[in-house]
C-alpha positions as CSV (number, residue, x, y, z in Angstrom):
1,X,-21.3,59.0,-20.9
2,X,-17.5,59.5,-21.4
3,X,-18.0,59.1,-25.1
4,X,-20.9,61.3,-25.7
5,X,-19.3,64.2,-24.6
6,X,-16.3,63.5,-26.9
7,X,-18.7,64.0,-29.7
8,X,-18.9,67.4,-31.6
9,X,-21.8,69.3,-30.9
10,X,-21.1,71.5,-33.9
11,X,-20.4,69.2,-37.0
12,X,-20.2,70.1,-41.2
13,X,-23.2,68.6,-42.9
14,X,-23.1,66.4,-46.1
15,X,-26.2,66.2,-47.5
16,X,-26.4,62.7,-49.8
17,X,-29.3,61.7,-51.3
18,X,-30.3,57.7,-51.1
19,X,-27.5,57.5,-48.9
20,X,-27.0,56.3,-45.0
21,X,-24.8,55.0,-42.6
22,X,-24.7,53.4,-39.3
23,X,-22.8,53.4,-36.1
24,X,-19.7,51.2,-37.1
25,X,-20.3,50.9,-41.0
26,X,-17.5,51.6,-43.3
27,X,-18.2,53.6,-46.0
28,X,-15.7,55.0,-49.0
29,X,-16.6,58.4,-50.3
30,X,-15.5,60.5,-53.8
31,X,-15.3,64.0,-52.8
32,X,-14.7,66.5,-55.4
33,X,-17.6,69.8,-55.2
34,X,-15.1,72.7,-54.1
35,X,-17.4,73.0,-50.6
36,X,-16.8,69.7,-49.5
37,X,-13.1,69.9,-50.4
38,X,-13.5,72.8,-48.1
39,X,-15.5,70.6,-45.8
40,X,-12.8,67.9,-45.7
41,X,-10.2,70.4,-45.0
42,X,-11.7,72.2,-41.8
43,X,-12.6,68.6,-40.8
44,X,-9.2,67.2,-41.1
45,X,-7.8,70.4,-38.9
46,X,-10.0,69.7,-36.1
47,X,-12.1,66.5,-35.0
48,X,-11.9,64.5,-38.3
49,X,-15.8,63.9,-38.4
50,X,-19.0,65.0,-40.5
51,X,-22.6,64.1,-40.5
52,X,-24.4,62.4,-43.0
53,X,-27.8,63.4,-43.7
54,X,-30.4,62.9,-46.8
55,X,-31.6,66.0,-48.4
56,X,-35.3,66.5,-48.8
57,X,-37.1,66.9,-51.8
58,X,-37.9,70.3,-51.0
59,X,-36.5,73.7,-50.2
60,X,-34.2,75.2,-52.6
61,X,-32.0,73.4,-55.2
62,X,-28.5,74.2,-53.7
63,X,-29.8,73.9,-50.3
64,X,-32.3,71.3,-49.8
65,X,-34.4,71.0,-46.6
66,X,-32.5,68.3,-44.4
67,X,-34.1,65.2,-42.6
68,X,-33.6,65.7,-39.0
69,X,-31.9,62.5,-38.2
70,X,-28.6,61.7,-39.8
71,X,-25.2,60.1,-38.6
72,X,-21.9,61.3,-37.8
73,X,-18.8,59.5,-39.0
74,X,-15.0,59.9,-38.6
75,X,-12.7,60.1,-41.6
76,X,-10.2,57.3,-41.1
77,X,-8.9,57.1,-44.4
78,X,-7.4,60.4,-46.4
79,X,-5.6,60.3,-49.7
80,X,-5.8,63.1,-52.3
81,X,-5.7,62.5,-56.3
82,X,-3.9,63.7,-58.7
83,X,-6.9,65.6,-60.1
84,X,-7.4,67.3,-56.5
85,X,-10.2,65.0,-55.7
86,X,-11.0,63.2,-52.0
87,X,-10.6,59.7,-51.9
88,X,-11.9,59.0,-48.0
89,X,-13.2,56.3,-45.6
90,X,-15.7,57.1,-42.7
91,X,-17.0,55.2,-39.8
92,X,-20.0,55.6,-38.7
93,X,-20.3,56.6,-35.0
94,X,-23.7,57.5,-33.6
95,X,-27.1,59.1,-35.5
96,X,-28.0,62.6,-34.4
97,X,-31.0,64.8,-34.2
98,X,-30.5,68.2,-35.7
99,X,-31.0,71.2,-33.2
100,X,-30.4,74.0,-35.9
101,X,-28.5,74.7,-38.9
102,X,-26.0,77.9,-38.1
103,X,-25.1,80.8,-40.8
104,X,-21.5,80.9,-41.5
105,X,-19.2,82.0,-44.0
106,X,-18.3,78.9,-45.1
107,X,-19.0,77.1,-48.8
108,X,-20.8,74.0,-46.7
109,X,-23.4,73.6,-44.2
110,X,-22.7,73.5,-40.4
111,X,-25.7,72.4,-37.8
112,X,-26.3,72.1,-33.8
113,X,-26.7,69.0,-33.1
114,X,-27.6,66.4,-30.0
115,X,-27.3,62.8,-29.5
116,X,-29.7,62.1,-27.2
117,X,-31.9,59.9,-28.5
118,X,-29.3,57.2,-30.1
119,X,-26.9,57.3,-27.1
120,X,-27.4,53.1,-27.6
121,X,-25.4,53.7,-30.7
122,X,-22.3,54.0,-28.5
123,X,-22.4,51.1,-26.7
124,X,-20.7,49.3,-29.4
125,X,-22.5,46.2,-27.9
126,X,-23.5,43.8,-30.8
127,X,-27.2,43.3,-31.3
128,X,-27.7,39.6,-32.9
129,X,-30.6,38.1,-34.7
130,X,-32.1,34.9,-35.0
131,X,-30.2,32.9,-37.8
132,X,-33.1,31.8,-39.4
133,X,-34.8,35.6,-39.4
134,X,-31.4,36.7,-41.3
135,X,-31.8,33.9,-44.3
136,X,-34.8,35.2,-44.7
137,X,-34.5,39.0,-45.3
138,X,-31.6,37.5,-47.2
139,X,-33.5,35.3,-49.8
140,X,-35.9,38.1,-50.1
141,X,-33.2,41.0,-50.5
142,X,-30.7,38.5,-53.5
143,X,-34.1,38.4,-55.4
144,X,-34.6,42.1,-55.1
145,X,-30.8,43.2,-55.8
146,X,-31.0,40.6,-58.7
147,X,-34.1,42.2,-60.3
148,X,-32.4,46.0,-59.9
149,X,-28.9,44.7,-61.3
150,X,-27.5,45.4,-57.9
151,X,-24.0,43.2,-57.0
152,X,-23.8,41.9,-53.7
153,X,-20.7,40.1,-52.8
154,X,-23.5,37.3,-50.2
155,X,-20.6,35.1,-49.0
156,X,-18.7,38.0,-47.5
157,X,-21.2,39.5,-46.0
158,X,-22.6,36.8,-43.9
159,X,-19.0,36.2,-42.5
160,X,-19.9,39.8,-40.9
161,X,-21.7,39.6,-37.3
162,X,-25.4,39.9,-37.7
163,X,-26.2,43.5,-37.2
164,X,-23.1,44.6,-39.1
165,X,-24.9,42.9,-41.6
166,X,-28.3,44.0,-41.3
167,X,-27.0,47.8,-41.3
168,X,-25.0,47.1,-44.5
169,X,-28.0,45.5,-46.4
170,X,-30.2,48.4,-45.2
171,X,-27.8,50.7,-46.6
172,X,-27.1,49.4,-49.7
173,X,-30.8,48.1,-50.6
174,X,-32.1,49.7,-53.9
175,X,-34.7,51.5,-51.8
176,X,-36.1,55.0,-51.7
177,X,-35.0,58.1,-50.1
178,X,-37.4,57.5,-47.5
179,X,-37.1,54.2,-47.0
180,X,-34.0,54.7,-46.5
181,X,-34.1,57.7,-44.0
182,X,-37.0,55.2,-41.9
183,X,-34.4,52.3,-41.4
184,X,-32.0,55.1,-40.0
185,X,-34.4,56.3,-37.9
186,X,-35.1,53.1,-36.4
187,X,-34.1,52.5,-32.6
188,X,-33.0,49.6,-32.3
189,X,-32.1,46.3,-34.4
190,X,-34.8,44.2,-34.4
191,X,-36.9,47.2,-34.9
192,X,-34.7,47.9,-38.1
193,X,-35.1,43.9,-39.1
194,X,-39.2,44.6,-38.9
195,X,-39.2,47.7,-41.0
196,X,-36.7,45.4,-43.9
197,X,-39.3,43.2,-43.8
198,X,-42.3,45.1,-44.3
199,X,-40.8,47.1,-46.9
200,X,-39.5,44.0,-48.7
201,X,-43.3,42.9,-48.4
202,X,-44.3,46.4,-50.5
203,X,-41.7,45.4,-53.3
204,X,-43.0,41.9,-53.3
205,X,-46.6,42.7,-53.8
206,X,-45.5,45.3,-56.3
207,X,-43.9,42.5,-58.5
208,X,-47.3,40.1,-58.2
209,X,-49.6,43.3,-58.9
210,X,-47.5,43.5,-62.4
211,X,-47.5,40.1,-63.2
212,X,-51.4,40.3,-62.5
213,X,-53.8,40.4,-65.6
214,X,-55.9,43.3,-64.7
């Protein structure tokens, strides 16, 4: 596929805790930490991309262990404040497997990395859902986000095409790190939709087990 091999094989890491993206998500980022200033920089001089991927909770404190699957996104928005912070935009391309992480001289992280077993995510053909399915997750999801004093601008999103949407609420959720790194892991749509739901079920019977007199 043309636009597999236009992919980096070689890519800066950005390790974010409770924090994903997916193929053809938009996400705005606050960089600041003198290596991913550096980070930006190279990026900017060469293919305009880095990968996404959550940090373990284990390994060393300034350099976690790193969950294997993550996702590459290209800046598409630059600005720089007056303070010398980042202020940019990435879109989410494809999700990756990581091959290896390489020793370099530089202040951030730099890993091998394939595409193999996502090459779906470049498709860019749009997944839909059943309408009725969707209301669902999203009745469950406004009483969860409600509960954590999470804002969700509802109308908007549901002007967005289905998985758009799906990918967004998966990435926003109030869930945990793993959680998290599960729905990214997910192969396909529908697969993603199932996981929601099942771990919208463990938060549900969370809340009656509280309100249960034991």
């Amino acid at each position: 596929m043309d636009e597999l091999k236009k992919l980096p094989s070689t890519i800066p890491i950005f390790p974010l805790s409770n924090f994903i993206i997916f193929p053809n998500t938009t996400v705005p980022l606050n960089i600041f930490e003198p290596r991913y200033i550096q980070m930006i920089n190279d990026s900017m001089k060469s293919h305009r991309m880095i990968g996404m991927v959550q940090p373990k909770k284990s390994g060393e404190l300034k350099k976690p262990d790193l969950y294997e699957v993550g996702c590459i996104g290209k800046i598409t928005s630059f600005n720089e404040t007056e303070d010398g912070r980042y202020l940019i935009i990435i879109n989410g391309v494809s999700r990756f497997n990581i091959d290896e992480e390489i020793d370099t001289d530089r202040l951030y992280r730099l890993c091998k990395v394939n595409y193999r077993n996502y090459i779906k995510d470049l498709d860019n053909k749009i997944e839909e859902l059943n309408v009725t399915e969707l209301d669902k997750i999203f009745q469950d999801l406004k009483s969860l986000f409600e509960k954590k004093g999470f804002m969700v601008d509802w109308s908007n999103l549901k002007k967005q095409d289905f998985s758009n949407t799906l990918n967004t609420l998966s990435m926003a959720s109030p869930f945990s790190l793993e959680e998290k790194q599960v729905l990214l892991e997910t192969k396909d749509l529908n697969t993603r939709k199932l996981m929601l739901e099942d771990i919208l079920k463990t938060y549900t019977l969370d809340e009656f087990s509280n309100k249960t007199i034991q």
